[in-house]
C-alpha positions as a Markdown table, in Angstrom:
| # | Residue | x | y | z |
|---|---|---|---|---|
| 1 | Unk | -17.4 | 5.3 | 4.1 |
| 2 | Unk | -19.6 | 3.6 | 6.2 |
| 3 | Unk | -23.4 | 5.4 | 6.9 |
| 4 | Unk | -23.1 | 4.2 | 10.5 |
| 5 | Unk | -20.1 | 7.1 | 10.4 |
| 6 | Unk | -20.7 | 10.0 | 13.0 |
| 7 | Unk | -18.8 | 13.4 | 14.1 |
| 8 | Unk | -19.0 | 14.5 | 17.5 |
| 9 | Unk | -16.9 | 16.4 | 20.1 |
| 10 | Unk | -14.6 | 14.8 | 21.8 |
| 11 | Unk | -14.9 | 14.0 | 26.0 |
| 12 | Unk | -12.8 | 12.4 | 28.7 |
| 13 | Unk | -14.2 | 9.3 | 27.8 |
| 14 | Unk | -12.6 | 9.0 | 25.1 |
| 15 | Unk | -9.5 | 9.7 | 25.7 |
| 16 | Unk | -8.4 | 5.7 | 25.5 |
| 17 | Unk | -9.6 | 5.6 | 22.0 |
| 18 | Unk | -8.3 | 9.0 | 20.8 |
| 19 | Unk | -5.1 | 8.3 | 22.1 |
| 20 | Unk | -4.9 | 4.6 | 20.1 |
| 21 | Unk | -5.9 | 6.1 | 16.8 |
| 22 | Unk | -3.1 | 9.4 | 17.3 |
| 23 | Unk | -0.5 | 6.9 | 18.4 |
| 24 | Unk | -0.9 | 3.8 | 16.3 |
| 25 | Unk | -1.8 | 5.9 | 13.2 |
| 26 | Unk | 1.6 | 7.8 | 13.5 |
| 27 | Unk | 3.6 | 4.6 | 14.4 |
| 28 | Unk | 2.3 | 2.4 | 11.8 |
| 29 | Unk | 1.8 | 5.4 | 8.8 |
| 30 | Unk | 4.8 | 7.6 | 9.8 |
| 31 | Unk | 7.1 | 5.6 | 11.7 |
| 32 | Unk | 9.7 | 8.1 | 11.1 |
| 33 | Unk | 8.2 | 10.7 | 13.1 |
| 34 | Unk | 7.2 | 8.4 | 16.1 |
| 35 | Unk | 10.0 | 10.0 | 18.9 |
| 36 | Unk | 7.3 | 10.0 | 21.9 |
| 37 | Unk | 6.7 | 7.0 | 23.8 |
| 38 | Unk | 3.4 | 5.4 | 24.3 |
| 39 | Unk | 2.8 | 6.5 | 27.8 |
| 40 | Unk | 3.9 | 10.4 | 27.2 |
| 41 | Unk | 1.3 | 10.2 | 24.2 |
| 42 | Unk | -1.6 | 8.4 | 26.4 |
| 43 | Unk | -0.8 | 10.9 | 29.4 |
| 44 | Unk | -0.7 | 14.8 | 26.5 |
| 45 | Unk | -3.9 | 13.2 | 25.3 |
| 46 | Unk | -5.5 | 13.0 | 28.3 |
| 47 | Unk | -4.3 | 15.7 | 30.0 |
| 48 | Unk | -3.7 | 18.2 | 27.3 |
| 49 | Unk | -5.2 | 17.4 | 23.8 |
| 50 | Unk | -8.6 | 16.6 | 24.8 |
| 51 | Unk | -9.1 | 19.1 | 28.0 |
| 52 | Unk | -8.2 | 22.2 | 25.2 |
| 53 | Unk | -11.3 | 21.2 | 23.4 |
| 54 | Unk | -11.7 | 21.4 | 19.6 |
| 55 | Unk | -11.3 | 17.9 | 19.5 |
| 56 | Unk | -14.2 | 16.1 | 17.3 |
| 57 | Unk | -14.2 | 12.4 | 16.7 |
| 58 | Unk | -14.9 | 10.3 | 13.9 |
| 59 | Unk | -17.2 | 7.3 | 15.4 |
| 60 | Unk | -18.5 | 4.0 | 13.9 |
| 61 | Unk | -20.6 | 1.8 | 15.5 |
| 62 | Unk | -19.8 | 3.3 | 18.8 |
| 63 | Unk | -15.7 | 3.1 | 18.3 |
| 64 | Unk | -13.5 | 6.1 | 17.0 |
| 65 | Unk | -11.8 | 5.8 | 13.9 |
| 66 | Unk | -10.6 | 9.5 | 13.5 |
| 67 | Unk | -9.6 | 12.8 | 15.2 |
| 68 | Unk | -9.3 | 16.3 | 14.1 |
| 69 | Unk | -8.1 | 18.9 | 16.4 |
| 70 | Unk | -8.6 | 22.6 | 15.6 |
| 71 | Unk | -7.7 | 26.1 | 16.9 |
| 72 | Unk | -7.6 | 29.5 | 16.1 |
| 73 | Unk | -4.9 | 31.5 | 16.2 |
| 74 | Unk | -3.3 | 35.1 | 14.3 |
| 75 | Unk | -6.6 | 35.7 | 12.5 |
| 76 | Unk | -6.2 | 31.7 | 11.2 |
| 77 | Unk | -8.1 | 28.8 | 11.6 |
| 78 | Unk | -5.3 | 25.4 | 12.5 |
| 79 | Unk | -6.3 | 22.0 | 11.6 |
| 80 | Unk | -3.5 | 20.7 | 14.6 |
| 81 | Unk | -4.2 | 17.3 | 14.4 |
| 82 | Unk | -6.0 | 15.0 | 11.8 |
| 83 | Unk | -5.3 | 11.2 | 12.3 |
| 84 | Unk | -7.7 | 8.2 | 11.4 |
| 85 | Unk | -7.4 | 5.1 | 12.4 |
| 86 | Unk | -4.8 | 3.0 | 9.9 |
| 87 | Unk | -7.5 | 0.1 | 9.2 |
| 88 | Unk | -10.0 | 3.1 | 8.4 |
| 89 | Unk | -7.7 | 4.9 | 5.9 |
| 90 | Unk | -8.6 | 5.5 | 2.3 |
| 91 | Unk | -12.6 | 5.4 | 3.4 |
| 92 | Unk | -14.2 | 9.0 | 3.8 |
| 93 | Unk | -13.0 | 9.3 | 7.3 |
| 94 | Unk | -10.1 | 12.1 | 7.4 |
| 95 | Unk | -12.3 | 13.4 | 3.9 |
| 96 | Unk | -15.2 | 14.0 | 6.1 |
| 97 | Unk | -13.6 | 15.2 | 8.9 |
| 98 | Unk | -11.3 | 18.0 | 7.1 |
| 99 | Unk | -14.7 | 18.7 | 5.6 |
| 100 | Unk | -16.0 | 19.1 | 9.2 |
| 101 | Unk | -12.9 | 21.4 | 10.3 |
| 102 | Unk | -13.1 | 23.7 | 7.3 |
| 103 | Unk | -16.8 | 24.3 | 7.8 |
| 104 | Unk | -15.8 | 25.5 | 11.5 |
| 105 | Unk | -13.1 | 27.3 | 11.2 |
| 106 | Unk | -11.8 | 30.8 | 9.4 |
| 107 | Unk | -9.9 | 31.5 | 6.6 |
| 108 | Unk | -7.6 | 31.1 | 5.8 |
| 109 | Unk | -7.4 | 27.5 | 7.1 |
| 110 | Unk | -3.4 | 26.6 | 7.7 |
| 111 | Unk | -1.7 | 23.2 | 9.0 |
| 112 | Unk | 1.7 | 21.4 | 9.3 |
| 113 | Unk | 2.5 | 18.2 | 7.0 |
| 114 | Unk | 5.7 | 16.6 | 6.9 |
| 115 | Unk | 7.9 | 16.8 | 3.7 |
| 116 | Unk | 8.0 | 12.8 | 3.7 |
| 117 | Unk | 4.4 | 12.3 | 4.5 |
| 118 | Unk | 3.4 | 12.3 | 0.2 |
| 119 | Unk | 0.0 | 10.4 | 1.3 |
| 120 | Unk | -1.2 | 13.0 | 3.1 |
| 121 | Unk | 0.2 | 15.9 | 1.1 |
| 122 | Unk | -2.0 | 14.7 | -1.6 |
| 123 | Unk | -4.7 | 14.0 | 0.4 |
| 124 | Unk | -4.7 | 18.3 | 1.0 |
| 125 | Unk | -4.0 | 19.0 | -1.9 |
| 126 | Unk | -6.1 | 17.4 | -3.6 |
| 127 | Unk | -8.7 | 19.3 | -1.6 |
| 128 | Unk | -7.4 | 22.8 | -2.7 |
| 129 | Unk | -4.7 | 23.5 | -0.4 |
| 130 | Unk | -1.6 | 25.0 | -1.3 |
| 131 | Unk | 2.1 | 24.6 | 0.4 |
| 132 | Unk | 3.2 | 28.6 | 1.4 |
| 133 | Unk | 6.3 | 27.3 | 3.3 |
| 134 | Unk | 9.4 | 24.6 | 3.3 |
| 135 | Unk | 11.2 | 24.3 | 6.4 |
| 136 | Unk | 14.2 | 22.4 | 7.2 |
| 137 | Unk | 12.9 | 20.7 | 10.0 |
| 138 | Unk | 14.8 | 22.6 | 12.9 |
| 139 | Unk | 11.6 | 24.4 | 14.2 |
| 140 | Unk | 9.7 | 21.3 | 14.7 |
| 141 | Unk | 9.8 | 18.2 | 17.8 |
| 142 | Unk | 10.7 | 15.7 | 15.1 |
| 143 | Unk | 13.7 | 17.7 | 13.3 |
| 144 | Unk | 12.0 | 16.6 | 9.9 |
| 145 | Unk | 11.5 | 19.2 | 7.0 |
| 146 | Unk | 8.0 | 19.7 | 6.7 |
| 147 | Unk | 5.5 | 22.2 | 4.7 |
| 148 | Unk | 2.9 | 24.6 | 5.9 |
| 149 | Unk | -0.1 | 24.4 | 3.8 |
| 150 | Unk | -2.9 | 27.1 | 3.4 |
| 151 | Unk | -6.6 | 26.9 | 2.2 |
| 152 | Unk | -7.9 | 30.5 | 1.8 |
Protein backbone atom coordinates (compact mmCIF):
# COMPACT_ATOMS: atom_id res chain seq x y z
CA UNK A 1 0.00 0.00 0.00
CA UNK A 2 1.17 3.19 -1.05
CA UNK A 3 1.97 6.02 1.95
CA UNK A 4 0.51 8.66 -0.34
CA UNK A 5 -2.87 6.49 0.58
CA UNK A 6 -5.60 8.73 2.37
CA UNK A 7 -9.40 8.20 3.81
CA UNK A 8 -11.79 10.83 3.65
CA UNK A 9 -15.53 11.34 3.29
CA UNK A 10 -16.86 11.33 0.26
CA UNK A 11 -18.52 14.72 -1.63
CA UNK A 12 -20.36 15.56 -4.88
CA UNK A 13 -17.19 15.95 -6.47
CA UNK A 14 -16.51 12.81 -6.47
CA UNK A 15 -19.08 11.27 -7.59
CA UNK A 16 -17.35 10.65 -11.26
CA UNK A 17 -14.65 8.74 -9.64
CA UNK A 18 -16.74 6.81 -7.11
CA UNK A 19 -18.99 5.79 -9.65
CA UNK A 20 -15.86 4.35 -11.97
CA UNK A 21 -14.33 2.39 -9.23
CA UNK A 22 -18.18 0.78 -8.00
CA UNK A 23 -18.94 0.12 -11.64
CA UNK A 24 -15.78 -1.08 -13.25
CA UNK A 25 -14.73 -2.98 -10.03
CA UNK A 26 -18.04 -5.04 -10.21
CA UNK A 27 -17.84 -5.52 -14.13
CA UNK A 28 -14.35 -6.54 -14.30
CA UNK A 29 -14.20 -8.63 -10.70
CA UNK A 30 -17.89 -9.88 -10.62
CA UNK A 31 -19.11 -9.87 -13.97
CA UNK A 32 -21.77 -12.11 -13.01
CA UNK A 33 -23.46 -9.74 -10.89
CA UNK A 34 -23.15 -6.67 -13.34
CA UNK A 35 -27.30 -6.42 -14.31
CA UNK A 36 -27.30 -2.33 -14.10
CA UNK A 37 -26.26 -0.37 -16.84
CA UNK A 38 -23.61 2.21 -16.81
CA UNK A 39 -25.80 5.17 -16.74
CA UNK A 40 -28.38 3.85 -13.96
CA UNK A 41 -25.11 3.16 -11.81
CA UNK A 42 -23.49 6.80 -12.68
CA UNK A 43 -27.03 8.52 -12.04
CA UNK A 44 -27.84 5.98 -7.95
CA UNK A 45 -24.31 7.18 -7.26
CA UNK A 46 -24.86 10.52 -7.73
CA UNK A 47 -28.07 10.96 -6.69
CA UNK A 48 -28.46 8.35 -4.03
CA UNK A 49 -25.17 6.70 -2.77
CA UNK A 50 -23.19 9.74 -2.13
CA UNK A 51 -26.07 12.34 -0.97
CA UNK A 52 -26.93 9.47 2.08
CA UNK A 53 -23.48 10.11 3.41
CA UNK A 54 -21.30 7.38 4.99
CA UNK A 55 -19.47 7.29 1.96
CA UNK A 56 -15.41 7.52 2.70
CA UNK A 57 -12.95 7.29 -0.08
CA UNK A 58 -9.84 5.67 -0.48
CA UNK A 59 -7.47 8.43 -2.34
CA UNK A 60 -3.93 8.31 -3.84
CA UNK A 61 -2.25 10.99 -5.17
CA UNK A 62 -5.45 12.96 -5.49
CA UNK A 63 -7.51 9.92 -7.42
CA UNK A 64 -9.93 7.40 -5.61
CA UNK A 65 -9.04 3.93 -5.65
CA UNK A 66 -11.72 2.71 -3.05
CA UNK A 67 -15.16 3.18 -1.41
CA UNK A 68 -16.76 1.95 1.68
CA UNK A 69 -20.30 2.78 2.41
CA UNK A 70 -21.72 2.33 5.92
CA UNK A 71 -25.03 2.60 7.87
CA UNK A 72 -26.63 1.75 10.85
CA UNK A 73 -29.48 -0.05 11.12
CA UNK A 74 -31.57 -2.71 13.91
CA UNK A 75 -28.86 -1.99 16.57
CA UNK A 76 -26.06 -3.01 13.59
CA UNK A 77 -23.48 -1.41 11.99
CA UNK A 78 -23.63 -2.33 7.62
CA UNK A 79 -20.61 -2.18 5.70
CA UNK A 80 -23.15 -1.60 2.23
CA UNK A 81 -20.58 -1.14 -0.07
CA UNK A 82 -16.78 -1.84 -0.19
CA UNK A 83 -15.22 -1.74 -3.75
CA UNK A 84 -11.54 -0.76 -4.76
CA UNK A 85 -10.43 0.00 -7.77
CA UNK A 86 -9.44 -3.44 -9.84
CA UNK A 87 -5.78 -2.16 -10.65
CA UNK A 88 -5.53 -1.35 -6.78
CA UNK A 89 -6.61 -4.76 -5.50
CA UNK A 90 -4.49 -6.95 -3.34
CA UNK A 91 -2.59 -3.58 -1.97
CA UNK A 92 -3.98 -2.45 1.61
CA UNK A 93 -6.77 -0.57 0.10
CA UNK A 94 -10.17 -2.47 0.96
CA UNK A 95 -7.69 -3.79 4.22
CA UNK A 96 -7.56 -0.29 5.31
CA UNK A 97 -10.72 0.77 4.57
CA UNK A 98 -12.77 -2.18 6.34
CA UNK A 99 -10.35 -1.21 9.03
CA UNK A 100 -11.70 2.40 8.74
CA UNK A 101 -15.52 1.07 8.83
CA UNK A 102 -15.12 -1.21 11.79
CA UNK A 103 -13.57 1.55 13.87
CA UNK A 104 -16.83 3.59 13.04
CA UNK A 105 -19.40 1.60 13.31
CA UNK A 106 -21.23 -0.78 16.21
CA UNK A 107 -21.27 -4.24 16.77
CA UNK A 108 -22.01 -6.28 15.61
CA UNK A 109 -20.71 -5.24 12.22
CA UNK A 110 -22.92 -7.23 9.34
CA UNK A 111 -22.62 -7.19 5.32
CA UNK A 112 -23.82 -9.08 2.18
CA UNK A 113 -21.17 -11.16 -0.03
CA UNK A 114 -22.12 -13.20 -2.87
CA UNK A 115 -21.83 -17.07 -2.64
CA UNK A 116 -19.49 -16.94 -5.84
CA UNK A 117 -17.48 -13.97 -4.80
CA UNK A 118 -14.56 -16.64 -2.96
CA UNK A 119 -12.00 -13.51 -3.15
CA UNK A 120 -13.80 -11.48 -1.09
CA UNK A 121 -15.20 -14.09 1.22
CA UNK A 122 -11.71 -14.70 2.21
CA UNK A 123 -10.78 -11.39 2.31
CA UNK A 124 -13.61 -11.11 5.56
CA UNK A 125 -12.89 -13.91 6.78
CA UNK A 126 -9.70 -13.74 7.08
CA UNK A 127 -10.36 -10.62 9.13
CA UNK A 128 -12.66 -12.50 11.78
CA UNK A 129 -15.93 -12.45 10.26
CA UNK A 130 -18.12 -15.19 10.26
CA UNK A 131 -21.08 -16.29 7.56
CA UNK A 132 -24.60 -16.47 9.97
CA UNK A 133 -26.73 -16.94 6.78
CA UNK A 134 -27.07 -18.73 3.12
CA UNK A 135 -29.65 -17.48 0.94
CA UNK A 136 -30.81 -18.69 -2.30
CA UNK A 137 -30.52 -15.59 -4.00
CA UNK A 138 -34.34 -14.77 -4.30
CA UNK A 139 -34.21 -11.80 -1.80
CA UNK A 140 -31.45 -10.00 -3.60
CA UNK A 141 -31.39 -7.53 -7.17
CA UNK A 142 -28.99 -10.11 -8.74
CA UNK A 143 -31.02 -13.44 -7.90
CA UNK A 144 -27.56 -14.91 -6.86
CA UNK A 145 -27.17 -16.94 -3.56
CA UNK A 146 -25.19 -14.96 -1.29
CA UNK A 147 -24.03 -15.11 2.53
CA UNK A 148 -24.50 -12.54 5.33
CA UNK A 149 -21.49 -12.23 7.28
CA UNK A 150 -21.16 -10.94 11.05
CA UNK A 151 -18.18 -9.48 12.97
CA UNK A 152 -19.28 -9.13 16.65
Amino acid sequence: MSQSLSLRPATGADASRVFEVLYFSRKTLLPYASLRTEDEVRNWTKTVLIPAGDVTVAVENDNVVGVVATKREDGAGWITQLYVAPEHVAQGVGARMLSHALDILPRPVRLWCFQRNIRARRFYERRGFAPIRFTDGSGNEERLPDVLYELA
